[in-house]
C-alpha positions in Angstrom: -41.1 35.0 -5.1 -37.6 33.8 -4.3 -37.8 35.6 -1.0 -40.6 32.5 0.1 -37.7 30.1 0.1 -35.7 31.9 2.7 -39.2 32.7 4.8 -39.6 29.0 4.1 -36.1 28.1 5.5 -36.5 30.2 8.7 -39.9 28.9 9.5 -39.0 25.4 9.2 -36.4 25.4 12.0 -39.4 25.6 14.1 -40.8 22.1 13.0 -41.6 19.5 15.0 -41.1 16.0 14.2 -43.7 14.3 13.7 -44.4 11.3 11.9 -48.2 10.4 11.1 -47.6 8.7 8.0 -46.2 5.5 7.2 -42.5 5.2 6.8 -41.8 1.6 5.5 -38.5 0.0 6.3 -34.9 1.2 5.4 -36.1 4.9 5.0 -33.7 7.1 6.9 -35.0 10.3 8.5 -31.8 12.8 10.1 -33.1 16.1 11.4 -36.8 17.6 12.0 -39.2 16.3 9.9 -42.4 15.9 9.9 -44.8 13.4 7.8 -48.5 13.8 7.2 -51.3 11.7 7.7 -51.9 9.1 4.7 -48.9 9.8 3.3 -46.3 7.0 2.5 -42.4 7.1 2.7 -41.2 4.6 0.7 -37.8 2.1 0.9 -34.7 3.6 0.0 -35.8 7.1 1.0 -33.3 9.6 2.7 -35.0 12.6 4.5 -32.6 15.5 5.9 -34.6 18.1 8.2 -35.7 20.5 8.5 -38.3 19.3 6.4 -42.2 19.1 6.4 -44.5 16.8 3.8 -48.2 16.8 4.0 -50.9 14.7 4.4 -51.3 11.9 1.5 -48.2 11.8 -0.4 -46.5 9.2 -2.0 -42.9 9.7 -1.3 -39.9 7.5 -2.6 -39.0 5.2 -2.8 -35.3 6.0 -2.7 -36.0 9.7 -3.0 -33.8 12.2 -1.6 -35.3 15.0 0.1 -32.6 17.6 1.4 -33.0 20.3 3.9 -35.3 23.6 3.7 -37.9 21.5 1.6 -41.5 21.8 2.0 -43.9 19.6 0.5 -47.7 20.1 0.1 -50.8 17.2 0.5 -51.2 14.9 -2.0 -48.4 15.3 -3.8 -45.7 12.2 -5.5 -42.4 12.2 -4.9 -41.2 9.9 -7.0 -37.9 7.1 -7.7 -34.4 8.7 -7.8 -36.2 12.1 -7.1 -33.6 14.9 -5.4 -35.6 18.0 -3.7 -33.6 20.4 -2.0 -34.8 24.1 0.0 -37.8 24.0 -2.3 -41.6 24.7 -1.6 -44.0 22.4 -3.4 -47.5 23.1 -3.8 -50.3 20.5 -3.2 -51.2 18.0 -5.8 -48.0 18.5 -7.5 -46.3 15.1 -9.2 -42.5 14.6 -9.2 -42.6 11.2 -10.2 -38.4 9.6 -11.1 -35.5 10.9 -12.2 -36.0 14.2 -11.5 -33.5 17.2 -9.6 -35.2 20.3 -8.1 -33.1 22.7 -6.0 -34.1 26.4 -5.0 -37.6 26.4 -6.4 -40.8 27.3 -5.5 -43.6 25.2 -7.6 -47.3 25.5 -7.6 -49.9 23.5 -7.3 -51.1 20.5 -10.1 -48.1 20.3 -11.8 -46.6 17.1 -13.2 -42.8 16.9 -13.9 -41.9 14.2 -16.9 -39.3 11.7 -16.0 -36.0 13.2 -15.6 -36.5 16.6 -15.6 -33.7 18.9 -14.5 -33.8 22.4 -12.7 -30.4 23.8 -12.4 -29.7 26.3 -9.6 -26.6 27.6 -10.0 -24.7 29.8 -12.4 -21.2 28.3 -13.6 -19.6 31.3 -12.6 -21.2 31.4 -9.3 -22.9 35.1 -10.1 -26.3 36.0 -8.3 -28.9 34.8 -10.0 -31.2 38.2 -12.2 -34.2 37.4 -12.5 -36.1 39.7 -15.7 -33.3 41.8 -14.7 -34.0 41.8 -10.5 -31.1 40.7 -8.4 -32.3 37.9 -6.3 -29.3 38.5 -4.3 -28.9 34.3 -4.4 -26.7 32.3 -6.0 -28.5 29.3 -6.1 -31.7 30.0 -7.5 -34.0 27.8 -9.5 -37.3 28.6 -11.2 -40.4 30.0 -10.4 -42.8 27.6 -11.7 -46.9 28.3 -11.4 -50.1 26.0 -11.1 -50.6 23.4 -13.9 -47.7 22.9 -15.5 -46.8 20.1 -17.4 -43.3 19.0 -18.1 -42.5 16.4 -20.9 -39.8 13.9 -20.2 -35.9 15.1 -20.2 -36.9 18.6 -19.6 -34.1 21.0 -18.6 -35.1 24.4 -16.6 -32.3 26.8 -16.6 -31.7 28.9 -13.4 -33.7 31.9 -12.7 -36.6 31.1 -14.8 -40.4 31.7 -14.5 -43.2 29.5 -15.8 -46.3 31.1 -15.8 -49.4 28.6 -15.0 -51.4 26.6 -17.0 -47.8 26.2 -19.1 -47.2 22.9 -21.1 -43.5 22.0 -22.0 -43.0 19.6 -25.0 -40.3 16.5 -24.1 -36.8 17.1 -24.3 -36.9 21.4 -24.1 -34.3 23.5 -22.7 -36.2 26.1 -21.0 -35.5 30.1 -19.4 -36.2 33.3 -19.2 -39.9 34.3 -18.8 -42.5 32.0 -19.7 -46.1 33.7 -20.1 -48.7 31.5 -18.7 -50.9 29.3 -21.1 -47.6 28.9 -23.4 -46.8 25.9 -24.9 -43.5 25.4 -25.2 -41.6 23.4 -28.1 
């Protein structure tokens, strides 16, 4: 699954920009990116392209959304949000206070306030993933439909969340997460 962020990356150099949204005042847009109908970019917001969010998302305000970052309908992108070269599935809510770099997330999920996904290893190793080489250094999680994510969460690089997984505030998370886990 990590190889859908660099398939990700190399299709969105061939956005266009394209704004059908609203984008309220003092958002800053640099590079291609383009903005669904009915969605909303909010005040404060700084979007880096390449870069592509669907139609009716709520985005901001003063989110930061970096490069390589592809966002699905319907979904919130919340306050003091940071998304960098991740895919995000429709329907999915990233409300405040939240980091997510290198990661590919499903669809329906809900991230508590100030929940962390670190990407890179302190010794700057590829990332193994159940013992696979991802051949990346940064590297995220994997993270699948429904999952819920209590507040303060912290997702440690390389992990996997099946779906339907619900994760109690404050947990340190990784490795392999069946799906329908709860996690305490």
């Amino acid at each position: 699954p990590w190889d859908l962020l660099d398939a990700n990356a190399e299709l969105l150099e061939g956005v266009q920009p394209d704004i059908a949204g609203t984008v309220e005042e003092g958002v800053q847009i640099r590079g291609k990116v383009s903005v669904g109908k009915g969605t909303i970019v909010k005040s404060g917001t700084y979007i880096e392209g390449p870069c592509i969010i669907g139609e009716n998302c709520a985005i901001g305000p003063h989110a930061f959304i970096r490069p390589a970052t592809a966002i699905g309908d319907g979904c919130h992108i919340g306050h003091s949000t940071e998304i960098k070269n991740s895919v995000i599935m429709n329907n999915t809510k990233i409300p405040h206070f939240n980091y997510l770099g290198d990661t590919v997330v499903g669809s329906g999920c809900n991230f508590g306030a100030g929940t962390k996904v670190a990407n890179l290893r302190h010794d700057r190793n590829t990332i193994k993933i159940r013992g696979i080489d991802t051949r990346r250094v940064k590297m995220g999680a994997v993270i699948g439909d429904d999952v819920r994510f209590g507040i303060n969460c912290s997702i440690n690089v390389g992990t996997v969340i099946g779906s339907g997984v619900s994760v109690a505030p404050h947990c340190f998370v990784e490795g392999w997460i069946d799906e329908e886990t709860k996690v305490r």
